[in-house]
C-alpha positions, 0 to 999 in steps of 0.5 A: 174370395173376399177378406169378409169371406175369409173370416170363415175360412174353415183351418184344419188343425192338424193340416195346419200345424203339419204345414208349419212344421214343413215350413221351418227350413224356409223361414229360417232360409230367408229370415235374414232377408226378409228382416227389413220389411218385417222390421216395418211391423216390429218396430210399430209392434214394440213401440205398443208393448212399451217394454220396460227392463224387467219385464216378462214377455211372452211372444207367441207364433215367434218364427223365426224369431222377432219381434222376441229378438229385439225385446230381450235386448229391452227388457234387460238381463232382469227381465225375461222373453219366452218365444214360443211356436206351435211347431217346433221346426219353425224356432229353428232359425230362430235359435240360431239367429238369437246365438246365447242372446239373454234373457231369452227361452224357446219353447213349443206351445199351444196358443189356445192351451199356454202352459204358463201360470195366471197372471205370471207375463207382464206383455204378450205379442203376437206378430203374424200368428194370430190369423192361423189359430182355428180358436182365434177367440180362445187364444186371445182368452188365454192372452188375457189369462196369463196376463197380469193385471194392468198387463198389455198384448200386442198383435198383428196381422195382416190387412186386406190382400189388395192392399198387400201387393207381394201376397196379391200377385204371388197367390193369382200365379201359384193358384193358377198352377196349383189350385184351391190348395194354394188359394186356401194357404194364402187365404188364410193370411187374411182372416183379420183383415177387416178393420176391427174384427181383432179388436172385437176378440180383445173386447169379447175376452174383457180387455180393456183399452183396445185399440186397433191401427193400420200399419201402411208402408210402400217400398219400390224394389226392381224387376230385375231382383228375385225380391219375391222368392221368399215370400213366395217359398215361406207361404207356399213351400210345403205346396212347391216342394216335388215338383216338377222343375219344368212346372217351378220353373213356369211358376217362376216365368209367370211370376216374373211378368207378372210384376213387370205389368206393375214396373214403372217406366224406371223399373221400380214395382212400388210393393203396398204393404198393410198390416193392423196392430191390435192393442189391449190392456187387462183391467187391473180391477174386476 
């Protein structure tokens, strides 16, 4: 399936939010590990928002928990974060790695249906959340409604699956052994992944100031670690959970040659990586 393609994927609501209640257990499982590369998006993602102590932060799809973590140690204890989730289940390794961080709240929440007042947030992100929303276009709208003029939101997503190695790889060996179920739960990663098309949702809902970069990084791992289990259980868990061992354990032996084809003579397997981080201001006039 091509990334154009998969702009239209069609997303099931309700599949979709029981697949990341089942998901909950694995991000929190692996959120530590995975905080390096994640960190590669966040830290470009924070530095757009420009958070200033005091602010009021809304982190929408938080997981397991960042960027929402890193901002509250920016916007001061007078500011405040509220990291929220579709699924509840998914904020659970998120509460535990926060601790009593302040000033930071978990909350459940709708994209397309914020609970929250007009105007009443100084920033909004969106890190990795944006793609899974049937109504993308009406979950920008409400990021501009809860906006304040002048007020800023950041989001990312994913860029092209050729140019996410991991992803590639990963989704060629699991749809070989489960089938367009998992062709479907990896595809909808990159509904984004044309350049633009995330900006023309800010554009279409009246921001102002848009802009829209590719975040590309390339990080050298080695075969003999299990550097891809996580991904592998955060994107298909809900699809691998039941199964057979002799069937996980294939899975496992599939994948594994399947990145010793990429090894170089050193052993190091060079992982792209390539994110787009969308970024728009509300007018402060209409």
């Amino acid at each position: 399936m091509t990334d154009r393609a998969s702009q239209h994927i069609a997303i099931d609501p309700g599949r979709e939010r029981q697949r990341w209640d089942q998901s909950g257990p694995f991000w929190d499982r692996w959120a530590d590990a995975m905080a390096d590369p994640a960190d590669r998006i966040n830290r470009p993602l924070l530095e757009r928002l420009d958070l200033q102590p005091g602010h009021r932060l809304l982190d929408l799809a938080a997981g397991a928990g960042e960027p929402a973590l890193t901002a509250a140690s920016l916007v001061g204890p007078d500011g405040l974060v509220l990291a929220t989730d579709l699924a509840p289940a998914m904020l659970t390794g998120a509460r535990r790695r926060a601790g009593s961080t302040a000033p930071l709240v978990f909350g459940a929440a709708d994209m397309t249906r914020l609970p929250f007042a007009d105007a009443s947030m100084d920033r909004v992100s969106c890190r990795l959340g944006l793609m899974f929303v049937p109504d993308d276009r009406q979950a920008v709208e409400e990021m501009r409604r809860v906006l304040r003029p002048g007020g800023r939101a950041v989001v990312a997503v994913w860029g092209p699956r050729a140019d996410n190695t991991l992803f590639a790889e990963l989704g060629r060996v699991v749809a070989r052994h489960l089938g367009p179920d998992a062709d479907q739960a990896l595809e909808v990663l990159f509904r984004h992944a044309d350049p633009g098309r995330t900006a023309d949702l800010f554009r279409q809902a009246g921001f102002s100031d848009v802009s829209e970069t590719a975040v590309l990084t390339d990080a050298a791992t080695r075969l003999d670690r299990p550097f891809w289990r996580p991904a592998l259980e955060m994107v298909f868990g809900p699809l691998l959970q039941g199964l057979p061992m002799v069937i996980r354990q294939q899975i496992d032996t599939d994948i594994v040659r399947a990145f010793a084809r990429l090894a170089g003579s050193d052993g190091k397997i060079y992982l792209r990586m390539h994110a787009r981080l969308a970024a728009a201001i509300t007018p402060t006039s209409v």
